[in-house]
N, C-alpha and C positions, 0 to 999 in steps of 0.2 A: 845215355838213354833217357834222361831227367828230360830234354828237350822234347825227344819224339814222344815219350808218352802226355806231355804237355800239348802236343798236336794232335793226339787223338778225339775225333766224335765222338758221338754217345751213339752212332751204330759200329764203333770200331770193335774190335778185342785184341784180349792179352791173352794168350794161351802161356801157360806156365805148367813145363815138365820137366821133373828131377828122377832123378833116377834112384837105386837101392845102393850106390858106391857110399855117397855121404851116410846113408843109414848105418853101412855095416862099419864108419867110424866115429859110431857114437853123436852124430849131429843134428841128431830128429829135433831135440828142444830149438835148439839155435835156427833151424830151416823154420820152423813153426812158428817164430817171434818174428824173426825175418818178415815171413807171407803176413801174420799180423798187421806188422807196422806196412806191410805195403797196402795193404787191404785199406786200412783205415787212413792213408795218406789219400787214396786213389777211389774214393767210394762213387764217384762219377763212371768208372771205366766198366766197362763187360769183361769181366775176366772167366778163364776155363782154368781149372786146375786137372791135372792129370791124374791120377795116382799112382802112385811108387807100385811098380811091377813085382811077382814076386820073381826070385832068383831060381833060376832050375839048373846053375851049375853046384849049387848047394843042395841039403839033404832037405827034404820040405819040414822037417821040427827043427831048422835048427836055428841059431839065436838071430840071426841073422835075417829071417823070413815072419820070427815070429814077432821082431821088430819091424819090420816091413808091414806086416797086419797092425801094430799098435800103432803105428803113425797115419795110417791109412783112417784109421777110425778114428783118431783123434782130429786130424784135417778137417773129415767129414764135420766133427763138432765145432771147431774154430769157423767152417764159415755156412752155420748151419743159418746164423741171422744176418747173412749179409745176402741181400736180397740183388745186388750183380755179380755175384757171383758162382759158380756151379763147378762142384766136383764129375769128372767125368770119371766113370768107373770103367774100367779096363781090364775085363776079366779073360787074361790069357791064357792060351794051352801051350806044353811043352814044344807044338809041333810050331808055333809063332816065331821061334829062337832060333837061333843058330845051333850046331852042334853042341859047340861051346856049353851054351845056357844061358849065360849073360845079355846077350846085344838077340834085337829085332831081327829076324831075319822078313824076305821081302812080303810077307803071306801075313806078317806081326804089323807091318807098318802099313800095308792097306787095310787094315782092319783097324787098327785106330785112327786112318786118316778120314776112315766111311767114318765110323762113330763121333772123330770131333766135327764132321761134315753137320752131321745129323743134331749134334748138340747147339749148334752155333745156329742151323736154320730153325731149333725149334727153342732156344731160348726165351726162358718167359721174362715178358717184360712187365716187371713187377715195378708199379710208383703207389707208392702212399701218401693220398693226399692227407695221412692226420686223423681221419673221418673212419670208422666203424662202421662199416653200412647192415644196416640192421633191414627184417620183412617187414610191411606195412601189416599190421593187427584188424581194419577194419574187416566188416564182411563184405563179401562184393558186392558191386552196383549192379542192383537191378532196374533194369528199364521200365518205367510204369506209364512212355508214351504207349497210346488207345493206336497211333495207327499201325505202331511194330509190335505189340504184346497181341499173345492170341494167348488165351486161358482155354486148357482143355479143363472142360467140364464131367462128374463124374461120369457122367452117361456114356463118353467116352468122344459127343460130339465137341468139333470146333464152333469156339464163338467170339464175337470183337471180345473186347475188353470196354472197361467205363466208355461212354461216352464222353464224356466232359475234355476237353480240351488243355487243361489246368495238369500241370505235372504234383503228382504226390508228394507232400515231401515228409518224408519220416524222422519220428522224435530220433535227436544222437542219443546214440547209445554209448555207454561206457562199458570201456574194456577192465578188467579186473588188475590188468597189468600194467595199465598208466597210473601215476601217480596226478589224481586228485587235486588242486588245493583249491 
């Protein structure tokens, strides 16, 4: 796999889905380190992360579901600052699964197939160049050409403005929040 993801663009993706088997044997640290080191190997690529489904052939409190939520939410934190990457949330109903509980049935998997559809076309594409971009502080420009200003006068009539040809040019003003020296 080392090669093809080496051949991927920068409009390619990774979808990456695990399922709740390795949670209910204790593996959530180790998947978590795992996703980590690929994360920070791989900071070029567009990746999808799925979330761990919850299990409905299980009782919904049981340790196994509510491991399921703690990994889910800690995912979310692990690639909370990794700006190509995106948790997709997957909030399924019983009626999604199979009899069983366990496995997708076909109603589950086009419904996550529209959602990772919908993730991938609306993927934000977030670059920093370094830069904080901050508002501009002045006040607006106003225009004080005579042949585009009309000053209404109290009376309520229209009248030119200055004659004079010469554009105004007003003292700078300082802002209380620039720094001086």
């Amino acid at each position: 796999m080392k090669g093809e993801l080496r051949s991927l663009k920068c409009d390619d993706f990774v979808v990456i889905c695990g399922g709740a088997n390795d949670i209910s044997k204790n593996n959530t640290k180790e998947a978590l380190k795992l996703l980590s080191e690929f994360m920070s190997e791989h900071k070029e690529l567009n990746v999808v992360l799925i979330n761990s489904p919850h299990r409905h052939d299980l009782l919904p409190d049981s340790c196994v579901n509510n491991e399921v939520k703690k990994f889910n939410k800690q995912l979310n934190k692990t690639v909370k600052l990794q700006s190509k990457v995106k948790v997709l949330e997957v909030e399924l109903d019983r009626n999604h699964f199979t009899r069983h509980g366990l496995y997708l049935n076909s109603e589950g998997k086009k419904l996550v197939s529209h959602k990772l559809a919908q993730t991938v076309l609306n993927f934000p594409a977030k670059h920093h160049s370094g830069t904080i971009p901050a508002a501009w502080k002045d006040p607006p420009h106003i225009d004080t050409n005579p042949t585009t200003q009309i000053l209404i006068t109290e009376e309520g009539n229209n009248s030119s403005a200055n004659s004079s040809q010469h554009r105004r040019r007003y003292p700078a003003q300082r802002n209380p929040d620039f720094l001086w020296l």
